[in-house]
N, C-alpha and C positions, 0 to 999 in steps of 0.2 A: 482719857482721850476725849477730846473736845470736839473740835470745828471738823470738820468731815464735809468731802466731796464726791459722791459716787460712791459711797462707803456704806454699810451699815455695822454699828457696833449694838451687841446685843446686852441686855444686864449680865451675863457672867464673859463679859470682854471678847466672847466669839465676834471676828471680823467678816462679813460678807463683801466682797469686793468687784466689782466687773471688771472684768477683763483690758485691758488698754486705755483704763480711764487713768486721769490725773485727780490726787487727792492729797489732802493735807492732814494731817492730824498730829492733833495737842496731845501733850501728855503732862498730868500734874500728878507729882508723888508726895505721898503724906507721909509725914513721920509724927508721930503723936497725938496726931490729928490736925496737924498745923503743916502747911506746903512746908517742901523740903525744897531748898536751895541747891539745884544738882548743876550749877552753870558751868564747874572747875572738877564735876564728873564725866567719864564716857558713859552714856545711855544708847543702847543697842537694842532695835528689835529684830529678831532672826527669825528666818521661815524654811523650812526643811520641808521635807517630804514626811518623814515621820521624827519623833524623837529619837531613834534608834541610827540614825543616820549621821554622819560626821558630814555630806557634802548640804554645804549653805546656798540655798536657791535667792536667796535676796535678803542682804543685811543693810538697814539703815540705820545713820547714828542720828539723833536728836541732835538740832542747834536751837540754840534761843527756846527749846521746847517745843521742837517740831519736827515731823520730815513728812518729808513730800515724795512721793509716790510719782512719777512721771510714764506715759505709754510703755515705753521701753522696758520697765521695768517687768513688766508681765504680761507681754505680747508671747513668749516664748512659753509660757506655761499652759500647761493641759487643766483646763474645765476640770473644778475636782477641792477635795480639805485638803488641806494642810497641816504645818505646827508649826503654828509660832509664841514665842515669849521676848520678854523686854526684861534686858540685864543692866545692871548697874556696875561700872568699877571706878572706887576712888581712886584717887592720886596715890594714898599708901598702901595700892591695893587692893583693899577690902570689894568681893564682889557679893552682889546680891540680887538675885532674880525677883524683879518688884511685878512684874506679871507673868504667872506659873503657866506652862501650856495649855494653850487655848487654841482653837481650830480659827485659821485662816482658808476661809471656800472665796474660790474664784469662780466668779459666775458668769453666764455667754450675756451678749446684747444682740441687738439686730443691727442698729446701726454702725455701720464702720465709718473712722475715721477718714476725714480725705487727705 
C-alpha cells in the first residue's frame, strides 16, 4: 500500500487511521518478486472487530489498484484496533489472503468536518 491520505501505514502493514477522514490507498501484490497482475481478480480488504467475528464493519474492493476510504465510511466507529486483512479471489476460485491480520486503529482528531 502506497499513496495515503490521513493514514499511517506502519512496516509490518498496521494501519493508523483518523477518524472521518478521506484516504486512498494503493496496493501492489508480488508474486515471485515481480507485481502480480490482479486486474480480472476480486481484492478485498475487511475490517472486523476481531478475527473471531463473522459481522464486517467495512469491506472495500480494490479498482484499478485502489480504494478510497470516504467520511462516511468510519464516522460511525468507536476510537479503538481493529482487524483487518486483504484477500484475493480468482475467477477459478482460487482464494488467498495476501495481507494476514493486522491491526486497523482508528484515531480521534480535533477538527471536525464542516
Amino acid at each position: 500500500m502506497d499513496r495515503v491520505l490521513a493514514v499511517t501505514i506502519d512496516k509490518f502493514k498496521n494501519i493508523k487511521f483518523t477518524k472521518g477522514n478521506t484516504a486512498v490507498m494503493d496496493l501492489t501484490i508480488k508474486k515471485n518478486g515481480q507485481p502480480y497482475d490482479y486486474s480480472n481478480d476480486l481484492v478485498q480488504l475487511t475490517i472486523k472487530t476481531d478475527i473471531y467475528t463473522n459481522e464486517v464493519l467495512i469491506q472495500k474492493t480494490f479498482a484499478n489498484g485502489s480504494i478510497k476510504f470516504v467520511p462516511d465510511d468510519t464516522k460511525n466507529l468507536d476510537y479503538g484496533v481493529y482487524k483487518y486483512d486483504v484477500a484475493l479471489t480468482t475467477p477459478d476460485g482460487d482464494f488467498c489472503t495476501v495481507i494476514t491480520e493486522r491491526n486497523f486503529e482508528i484515531t480521534g482528531r480535533v477538527t471536525e468536518n464542516a
